[in-house]
C-alpha positions as CSV (number, residue, x, y, z in Angstrom):
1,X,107.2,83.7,93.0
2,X,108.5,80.1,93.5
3,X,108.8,78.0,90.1
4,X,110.0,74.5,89.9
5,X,113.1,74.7,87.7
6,X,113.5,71.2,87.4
7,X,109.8,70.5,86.7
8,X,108.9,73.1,84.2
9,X,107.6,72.5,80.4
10,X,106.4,75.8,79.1
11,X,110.0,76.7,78.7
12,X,110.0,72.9,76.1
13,X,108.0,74.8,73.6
14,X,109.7,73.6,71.1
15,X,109.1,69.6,72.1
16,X,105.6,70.2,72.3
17,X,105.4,72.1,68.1
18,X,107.8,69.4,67.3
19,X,105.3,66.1,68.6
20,X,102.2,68.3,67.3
21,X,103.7,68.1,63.9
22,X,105.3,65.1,63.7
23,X,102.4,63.2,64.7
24,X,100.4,65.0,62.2
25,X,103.0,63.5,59.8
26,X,102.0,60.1,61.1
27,X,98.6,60.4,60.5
28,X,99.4,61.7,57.1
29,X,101.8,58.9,56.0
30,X,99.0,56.0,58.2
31,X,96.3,57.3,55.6
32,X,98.8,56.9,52.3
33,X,99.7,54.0,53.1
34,X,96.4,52.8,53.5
35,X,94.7,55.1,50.3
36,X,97.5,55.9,48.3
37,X,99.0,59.2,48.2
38,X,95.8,61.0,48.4
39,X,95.1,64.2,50.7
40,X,93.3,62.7,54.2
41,X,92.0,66.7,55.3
42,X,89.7,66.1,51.8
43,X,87.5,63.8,54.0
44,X,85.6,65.5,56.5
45,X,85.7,62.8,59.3
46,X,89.4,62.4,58.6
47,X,90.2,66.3,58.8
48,X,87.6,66.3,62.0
49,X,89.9,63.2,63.7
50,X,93.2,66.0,62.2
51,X,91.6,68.6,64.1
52,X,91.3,66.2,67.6
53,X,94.8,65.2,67.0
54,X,95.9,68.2,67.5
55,X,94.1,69.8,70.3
56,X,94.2,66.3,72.1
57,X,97.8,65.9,71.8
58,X,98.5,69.6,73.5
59,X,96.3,68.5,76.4
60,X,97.9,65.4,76.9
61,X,101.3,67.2,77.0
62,X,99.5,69.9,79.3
63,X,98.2,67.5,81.6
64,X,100.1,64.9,82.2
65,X,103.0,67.3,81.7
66,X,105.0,65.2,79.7
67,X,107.6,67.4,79.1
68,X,108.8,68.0,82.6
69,X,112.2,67.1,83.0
70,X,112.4,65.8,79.5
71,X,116.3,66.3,79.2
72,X,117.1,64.6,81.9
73,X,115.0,61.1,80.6
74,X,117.2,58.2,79.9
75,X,116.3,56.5,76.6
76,X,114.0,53.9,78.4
77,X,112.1,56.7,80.2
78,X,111.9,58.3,77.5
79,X,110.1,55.5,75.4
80,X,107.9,55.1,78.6
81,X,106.5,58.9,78.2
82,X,106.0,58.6,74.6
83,X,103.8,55.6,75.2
84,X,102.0,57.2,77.9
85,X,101.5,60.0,75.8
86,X,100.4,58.4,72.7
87,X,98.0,55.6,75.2
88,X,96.1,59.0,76.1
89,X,95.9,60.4,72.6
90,X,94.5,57.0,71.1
91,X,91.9,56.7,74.2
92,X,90.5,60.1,73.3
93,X,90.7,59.0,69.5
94,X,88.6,56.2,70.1
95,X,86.0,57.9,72.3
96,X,85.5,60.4,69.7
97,X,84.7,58.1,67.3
98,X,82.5,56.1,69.2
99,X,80.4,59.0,70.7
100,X,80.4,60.4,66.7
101,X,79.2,56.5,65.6
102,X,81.9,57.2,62.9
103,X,84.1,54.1,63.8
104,X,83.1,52.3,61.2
105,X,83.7,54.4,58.1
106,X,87.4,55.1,59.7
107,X,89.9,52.3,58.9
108,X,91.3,50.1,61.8
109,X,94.1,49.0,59.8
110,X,95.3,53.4,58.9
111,X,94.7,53.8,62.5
112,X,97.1,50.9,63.6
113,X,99.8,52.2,61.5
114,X,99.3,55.7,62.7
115,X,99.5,54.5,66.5
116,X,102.5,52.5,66.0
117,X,104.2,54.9,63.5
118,X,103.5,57.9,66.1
119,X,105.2,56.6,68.6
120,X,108.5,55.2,66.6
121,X,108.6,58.5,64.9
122,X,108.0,60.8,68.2
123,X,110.3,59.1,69.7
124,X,113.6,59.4,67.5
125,X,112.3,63.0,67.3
126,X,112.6,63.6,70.7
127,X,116.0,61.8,71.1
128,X,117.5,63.4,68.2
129,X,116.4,67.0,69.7
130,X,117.3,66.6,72.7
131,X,120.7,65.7,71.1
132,X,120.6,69.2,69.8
133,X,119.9,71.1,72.5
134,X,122.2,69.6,74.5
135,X,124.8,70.3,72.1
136,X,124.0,73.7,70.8
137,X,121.4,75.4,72.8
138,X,124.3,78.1,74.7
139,X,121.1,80.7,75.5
140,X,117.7,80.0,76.6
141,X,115.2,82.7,77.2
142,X,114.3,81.1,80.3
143,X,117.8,80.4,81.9
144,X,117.5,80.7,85.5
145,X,120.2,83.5,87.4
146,X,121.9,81.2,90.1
147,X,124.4,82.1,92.6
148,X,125.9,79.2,94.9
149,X,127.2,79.4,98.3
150,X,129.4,77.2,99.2
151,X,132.6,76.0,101.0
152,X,136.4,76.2,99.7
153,X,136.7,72.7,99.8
154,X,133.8,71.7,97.6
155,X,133.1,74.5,95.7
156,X,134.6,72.7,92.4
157,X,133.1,69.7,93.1
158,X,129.4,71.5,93.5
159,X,130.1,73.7,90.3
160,X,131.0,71.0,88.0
161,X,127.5,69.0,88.9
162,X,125.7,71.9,88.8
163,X,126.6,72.2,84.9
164,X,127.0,69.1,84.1
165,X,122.6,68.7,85.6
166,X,121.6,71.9,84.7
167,X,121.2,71.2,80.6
168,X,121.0,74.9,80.2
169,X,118.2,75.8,82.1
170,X,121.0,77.5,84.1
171,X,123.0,80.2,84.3
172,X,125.2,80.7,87.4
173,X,126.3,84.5,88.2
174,X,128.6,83.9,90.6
175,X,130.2,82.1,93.6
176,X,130.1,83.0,97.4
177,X,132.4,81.1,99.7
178,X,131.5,80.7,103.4
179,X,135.2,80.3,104.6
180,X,137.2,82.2,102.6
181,X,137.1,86.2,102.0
182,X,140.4,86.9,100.0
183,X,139.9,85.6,96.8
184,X,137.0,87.4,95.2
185,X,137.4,88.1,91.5
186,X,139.4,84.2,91.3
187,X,138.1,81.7,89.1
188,X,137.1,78.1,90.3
189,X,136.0,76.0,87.6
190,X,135.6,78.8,85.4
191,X,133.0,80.7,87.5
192,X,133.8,84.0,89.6
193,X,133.8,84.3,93.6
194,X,131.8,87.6,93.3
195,X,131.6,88.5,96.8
196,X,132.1,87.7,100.8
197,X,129.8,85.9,102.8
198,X,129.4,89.2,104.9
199,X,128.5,91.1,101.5
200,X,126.2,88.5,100.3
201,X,122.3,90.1,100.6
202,X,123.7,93.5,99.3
203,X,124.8,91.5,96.5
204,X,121.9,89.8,95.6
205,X,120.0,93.1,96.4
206,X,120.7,94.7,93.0
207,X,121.8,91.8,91.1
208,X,119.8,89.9,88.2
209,X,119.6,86.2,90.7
210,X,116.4,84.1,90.9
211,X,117.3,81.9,92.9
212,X,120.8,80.8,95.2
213,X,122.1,77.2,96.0
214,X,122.7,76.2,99.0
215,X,125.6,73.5,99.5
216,X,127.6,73.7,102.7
217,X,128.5,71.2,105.2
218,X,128.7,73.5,108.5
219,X,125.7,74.6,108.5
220,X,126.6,77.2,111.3
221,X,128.7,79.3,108.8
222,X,125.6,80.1,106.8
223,X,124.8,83.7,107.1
224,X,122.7,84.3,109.7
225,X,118.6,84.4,108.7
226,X,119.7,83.7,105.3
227,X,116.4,81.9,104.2
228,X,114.0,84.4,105.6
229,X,116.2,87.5,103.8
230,X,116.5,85.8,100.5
231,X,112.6,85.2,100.6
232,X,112.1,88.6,101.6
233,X,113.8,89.9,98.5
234,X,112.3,87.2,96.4
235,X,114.8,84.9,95.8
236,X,114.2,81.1,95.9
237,X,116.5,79.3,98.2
238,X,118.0,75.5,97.4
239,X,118.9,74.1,100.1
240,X,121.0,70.8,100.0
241,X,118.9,68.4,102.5
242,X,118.1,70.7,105.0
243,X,114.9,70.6,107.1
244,X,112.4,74.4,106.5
245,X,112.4,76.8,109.6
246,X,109.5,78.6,108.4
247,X,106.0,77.0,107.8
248,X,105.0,80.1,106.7
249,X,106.8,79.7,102.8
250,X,106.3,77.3,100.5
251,X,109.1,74.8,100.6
252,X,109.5,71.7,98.6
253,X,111.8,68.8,98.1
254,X,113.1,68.4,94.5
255,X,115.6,67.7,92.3
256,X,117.7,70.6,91.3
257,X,120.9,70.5,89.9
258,X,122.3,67.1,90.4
259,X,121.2,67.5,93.7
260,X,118.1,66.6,96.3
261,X,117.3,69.7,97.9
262,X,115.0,71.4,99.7
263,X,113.6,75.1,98.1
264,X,111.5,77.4,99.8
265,X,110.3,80.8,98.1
266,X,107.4,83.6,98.9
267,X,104.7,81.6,97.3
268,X,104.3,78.5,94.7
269,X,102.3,78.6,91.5
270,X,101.3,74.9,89.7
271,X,102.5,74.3,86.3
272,X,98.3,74.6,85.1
273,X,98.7,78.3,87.1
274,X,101.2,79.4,85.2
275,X,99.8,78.5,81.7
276,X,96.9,79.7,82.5
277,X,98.1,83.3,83.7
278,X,100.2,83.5,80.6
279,X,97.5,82.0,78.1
280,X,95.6,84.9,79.7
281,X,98.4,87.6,79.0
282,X,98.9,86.2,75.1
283,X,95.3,86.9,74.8
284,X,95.4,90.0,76.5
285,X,98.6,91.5,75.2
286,X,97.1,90.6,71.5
287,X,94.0,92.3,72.0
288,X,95.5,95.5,73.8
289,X,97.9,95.4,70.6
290,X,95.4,95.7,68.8
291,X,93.7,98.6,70.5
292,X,97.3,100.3,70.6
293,X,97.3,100.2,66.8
294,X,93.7,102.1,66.3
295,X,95.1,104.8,69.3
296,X,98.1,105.4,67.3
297,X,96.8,107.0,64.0
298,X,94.7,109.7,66.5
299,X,97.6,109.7,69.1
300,X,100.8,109.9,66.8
301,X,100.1,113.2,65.1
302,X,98.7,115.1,68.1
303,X,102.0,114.2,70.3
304,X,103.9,115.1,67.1
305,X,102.2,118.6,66.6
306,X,102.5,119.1,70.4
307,X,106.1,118.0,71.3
308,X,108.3,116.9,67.9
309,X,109.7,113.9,69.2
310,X,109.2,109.9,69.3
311,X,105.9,109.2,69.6
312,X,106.5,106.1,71.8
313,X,108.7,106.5,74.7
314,X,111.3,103.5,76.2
315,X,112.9,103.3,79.4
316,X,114.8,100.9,81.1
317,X,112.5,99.2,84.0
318,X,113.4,96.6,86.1
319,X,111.1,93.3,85.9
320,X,111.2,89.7,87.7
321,X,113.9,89.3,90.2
322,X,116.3,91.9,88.7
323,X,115.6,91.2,85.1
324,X,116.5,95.1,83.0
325,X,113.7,95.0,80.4
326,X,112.7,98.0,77.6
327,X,109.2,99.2,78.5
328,X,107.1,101.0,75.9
329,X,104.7,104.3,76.5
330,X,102.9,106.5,74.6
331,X,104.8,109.6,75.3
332,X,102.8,112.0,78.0
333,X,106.0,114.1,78.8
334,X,108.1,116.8,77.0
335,X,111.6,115.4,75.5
336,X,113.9,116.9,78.5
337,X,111.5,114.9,81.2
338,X,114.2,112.2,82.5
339,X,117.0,116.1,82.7
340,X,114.3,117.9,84.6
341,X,113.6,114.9,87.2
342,X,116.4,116.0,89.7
343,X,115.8,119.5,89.8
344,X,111.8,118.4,90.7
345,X,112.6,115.5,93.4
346,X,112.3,118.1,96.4
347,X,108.3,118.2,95.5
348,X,108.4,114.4,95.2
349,X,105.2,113.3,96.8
350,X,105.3,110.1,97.2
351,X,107.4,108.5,100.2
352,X,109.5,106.1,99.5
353,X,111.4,104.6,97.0
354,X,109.1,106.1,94.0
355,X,108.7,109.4,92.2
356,X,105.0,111.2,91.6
357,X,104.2,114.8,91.1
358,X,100.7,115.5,90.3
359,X,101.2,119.6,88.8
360,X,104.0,118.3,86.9
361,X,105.1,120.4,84.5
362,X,107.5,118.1,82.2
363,X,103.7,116.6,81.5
364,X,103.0,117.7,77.9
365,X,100.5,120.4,77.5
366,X,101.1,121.3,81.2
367,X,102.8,125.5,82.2
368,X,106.0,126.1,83.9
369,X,104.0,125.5,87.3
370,X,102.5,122.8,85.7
371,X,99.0,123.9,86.5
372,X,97.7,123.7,83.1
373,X,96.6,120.6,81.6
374,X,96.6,119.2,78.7
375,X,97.2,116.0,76.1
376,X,99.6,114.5,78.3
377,X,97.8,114.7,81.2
378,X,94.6,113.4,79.0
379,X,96.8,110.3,78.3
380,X,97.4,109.5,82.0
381,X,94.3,110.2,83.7
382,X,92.8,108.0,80.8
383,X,96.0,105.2,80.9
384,X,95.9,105.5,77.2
385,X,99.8,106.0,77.4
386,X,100.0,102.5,79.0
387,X,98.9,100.7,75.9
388,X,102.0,99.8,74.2
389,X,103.0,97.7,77.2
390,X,100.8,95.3,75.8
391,X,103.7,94.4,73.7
392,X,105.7,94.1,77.0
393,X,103.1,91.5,77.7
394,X,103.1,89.6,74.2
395,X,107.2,89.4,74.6
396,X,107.1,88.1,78.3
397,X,108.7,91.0,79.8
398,X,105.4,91.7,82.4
399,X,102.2,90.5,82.7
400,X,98.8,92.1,82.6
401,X,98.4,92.0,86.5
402,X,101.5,92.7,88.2
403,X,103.7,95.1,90.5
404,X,104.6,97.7,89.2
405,X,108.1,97.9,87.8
406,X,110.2,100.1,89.5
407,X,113.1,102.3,87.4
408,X,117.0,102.1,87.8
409,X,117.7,104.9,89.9
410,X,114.6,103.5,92.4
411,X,115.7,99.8,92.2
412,X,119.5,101.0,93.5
413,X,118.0,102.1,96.9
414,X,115.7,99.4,97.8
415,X,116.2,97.8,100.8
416,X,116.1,93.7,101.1
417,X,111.9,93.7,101.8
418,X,111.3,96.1,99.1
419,X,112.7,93.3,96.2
420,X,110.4,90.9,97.2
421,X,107.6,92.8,95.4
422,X,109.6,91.4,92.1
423,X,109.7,88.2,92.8
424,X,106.8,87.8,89.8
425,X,106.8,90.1,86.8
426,X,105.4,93.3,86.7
427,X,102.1,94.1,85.6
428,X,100.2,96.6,83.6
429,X,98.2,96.9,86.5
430,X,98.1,95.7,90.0
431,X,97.0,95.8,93.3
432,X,98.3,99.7,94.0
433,X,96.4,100.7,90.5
434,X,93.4,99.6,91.7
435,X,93.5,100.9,94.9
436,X,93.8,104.1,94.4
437,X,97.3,104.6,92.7
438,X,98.2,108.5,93.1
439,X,96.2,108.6,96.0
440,X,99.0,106.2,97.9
441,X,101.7,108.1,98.5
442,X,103.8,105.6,100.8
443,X,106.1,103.5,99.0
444,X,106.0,101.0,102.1
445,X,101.8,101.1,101.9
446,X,102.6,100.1,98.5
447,X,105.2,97.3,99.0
448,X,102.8,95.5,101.5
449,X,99.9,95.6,99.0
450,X,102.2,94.0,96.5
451,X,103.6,91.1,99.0
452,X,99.8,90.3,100.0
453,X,99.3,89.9,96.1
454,X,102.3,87.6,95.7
455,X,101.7,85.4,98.4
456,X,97.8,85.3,97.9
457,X,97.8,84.8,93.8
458,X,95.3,82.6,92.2
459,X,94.0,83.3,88.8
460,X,90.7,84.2,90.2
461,X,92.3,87.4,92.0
462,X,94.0,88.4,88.3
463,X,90.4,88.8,87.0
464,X,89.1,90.3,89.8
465,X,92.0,93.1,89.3
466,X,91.3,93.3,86.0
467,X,87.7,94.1,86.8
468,X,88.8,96.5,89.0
469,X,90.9,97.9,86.9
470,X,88.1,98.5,84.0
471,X,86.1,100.6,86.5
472,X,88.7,102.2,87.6
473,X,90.2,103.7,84.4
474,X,86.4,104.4,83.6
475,X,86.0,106.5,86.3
476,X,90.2,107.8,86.2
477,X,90.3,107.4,89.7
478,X,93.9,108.3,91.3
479,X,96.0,108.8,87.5
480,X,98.5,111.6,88.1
């Protein structure tokens, strides 16, 4: 999925707990100065207008997303947001206290003090922080994998901006050169040429990138179809003032970089979209937590008197664009499960790219033939061992509607089309778990169900999954 780089805020967390607080700190200091150093949440109108502080001052940031782009301000932009922000605060202030006919027992003069205090204070906070992260921030959670393509003759010139606009939010993996193919493994200003034009999608294929920068002045060396691969795989393309050849994505003209360019992904979510499907995993992932925790203390024993051995099993999955993440199970399967795989693939029934055998007899509980069933296949046909992805969910690492994330040795032989179904982060559940998981034994049936998600998302179709997905476990359609 498409995300503005440069206009992003959720990853500005910290901006947003550091105004919340600070202007709490205003109101605090407004009301001393006024009443002497007395506590203002003793009052109940004063801890009611605390309360609407608070919740008023996240929406504001929310909606008029006041923290896009907010390393890049200048100091005079800067001191424009902060006005704007505080402006909306003090409207909402005011029409609170009007509609609660309270505006006379709260003091004009505390509220004056607060206003103008807020804004001196949030400002130098937000100059002074972004100060710091400049200088010490070296790893951000939500750094963005970038490779460049580029020419010989600029390639220095279009690194150097790149860092020098990127305040972090980057992280470039590599360099490909159009016009040169006999220098790969060489530095240019500090960053490798990892591969040849002619090698470039089989790169990217297995390779952590979200997105690749596009800065070359003969357009006719690009590789051929480049755009409509890269989108294919799920990779967001910038283009360096270029003109879209496909109304079918979602391009856009931003800033990016240092640069104006043109991007173009599978699909574009708002910055309101994006809260909203991760307000709605946080939720989610708390609740399934704590679910998890009341299944463990009947689950952990039983799995240990069955099969001695970790009661939660980890493997290494593959999440958004290429990301390696830990994901958590309850374990369904004996301890030699991952040994025995190779010497079961010949009864594989799936087609594809993916690896399901319904009599499977590394399932625990289940005979040599794998006819017999038992606690582990009780934990799948009821998704119970699913739960602890829920703390997947809480960390980030998927979401609860998804694709579903494929392992190592599956991700190495995916073809360009099949990566595209990772350009958003994998889900507990998904389209293929609701439509009859097992059941579907094509891995391409199951790749197009996963691109129509992608490129169709709205909130709306994440509830109606979920829905699905209730009934479905209900009734333990398709587990295997």
């Amino acid at each position: 999925m498409h995300n503005s780089i440069s206009g992003g805020w959720l990853k500005h967390w910290d901006f947003m707990i550091l105004d919340t607080l600070f202007i709490q700190v205003s109101y605090i200091l407004a009301y001393m100065l006024r009443n002497g150093f007395e506590n203002p949440y003793a009052s109940e109108l004063y801890l009611n207008i605390g309360v609407m502080l608070f919740l008023v001052g996240i929406c504001a940031g929310f909606f008029l997303e006041n923290y896009s782009g907010i390393l890049r301000r200048g100091y005079f932009q800067e001191f424009k947001a902060v006005l704007k922000y505080m402006f909306t605060i003090c409207v909402f202030i005011m029409f609170y206290l009007f509609l609660s006919k309270n505006s006379r027992d709260y003091s004009r003069i505390s509220f004056l003090v607060f206003v103008f205090g807020a804004v001196f204070i949030i400002y130098l906070e937000r100059i002074f922080w972004k100060m710091y992260v400049r200088k010490h921030r070296s790893v951000n959670f939500n750094q963005t994998a970038l490779l460049i393509l580029t020419s010989a003759d600029i390639a220095e010139q279009v690194i150097t901006t790149v860092k020098k606009n990127s305040y972090n939010e980057l992280r470039i993996v590599g360099i490909v050169l159009v016009d040169q193919d006999d220098i790969i493994g060489k530095k240019i200003a500090g960053e490798y040429v990892v591969c040849t034009k002619q090698e470039l999608f089989d790169y990217i294929r297995n390779k952590w990138i979200d997105g690749i920068l596009v800065n070359v002045k003969d357009k006719s060396k690009i590789p051929k179809d480049l755009e409509d691969i890269c989108i294919q795989m799920g990779v967001t393309v910038y283009q360096k003032l270029t003109e879209p050849e496909n109304d079918i994505y979602t391009p856009k003209i931003e800033n990016f970089a240092g640069y104006v360019v043109m991007s173009s992904g599978i699909s574009s979510a708002s910055v309101g979209e994006r809260f909203l499907k991760r307000l709605m995993d946080i939720v989610g992932g708390l609740l399934g937590l704590a679910v998890t925790g009341i299944l463990f203390l009947f689950i952990a024993p039983t799995i240990k008197a069955l099969s001695p051995g970790p009661v939660i099993f980890s493997q290494i999955r593959i999440g958004k664009n290429g990301r390696q993440f830990k994901i958590y199970k309850f374990r369904s399967m004996y301890m030699d499960a991952e040994d025995r795989k190779k010497e079961l693939e010949a009864k594989n029934q799936m087609q594809g790219n993916m690896f399901k055998l319904y009599d499977d007899p590394r399932i625990i509980g289940s005979g040599p033939d794998g006819k017999r069933h038992g606690l582990g296949r009780f934990l799948r046909k009821t998704s119970i061992d699913e739960f602890p992805q829920f703390w997947n969910v809480l960390k980030g690492d998927m979401s609860l509607v998804g694709t579903r994330p494929p392992t190592l040795d599956e991700w190495e032989k995916y073809q360009y089309h099949h990566r595209g179904r990772l350009a958003m982060k994998p889900g507990v559940t998904g389209m293929w778990q609701v439509s009859g998981r097992s059941n579907i034994t094509d891995f391409e049936e199951i790749v197009k169900m996963d691109m129509e998600y992608i490129q169709n998302w709205d909130i709306g179709l994440d509830i109606k999954i979920l829905l699905k997905t209730f009934c479905v476990v209900l009734r333990g359609e398709g587990a295997a």
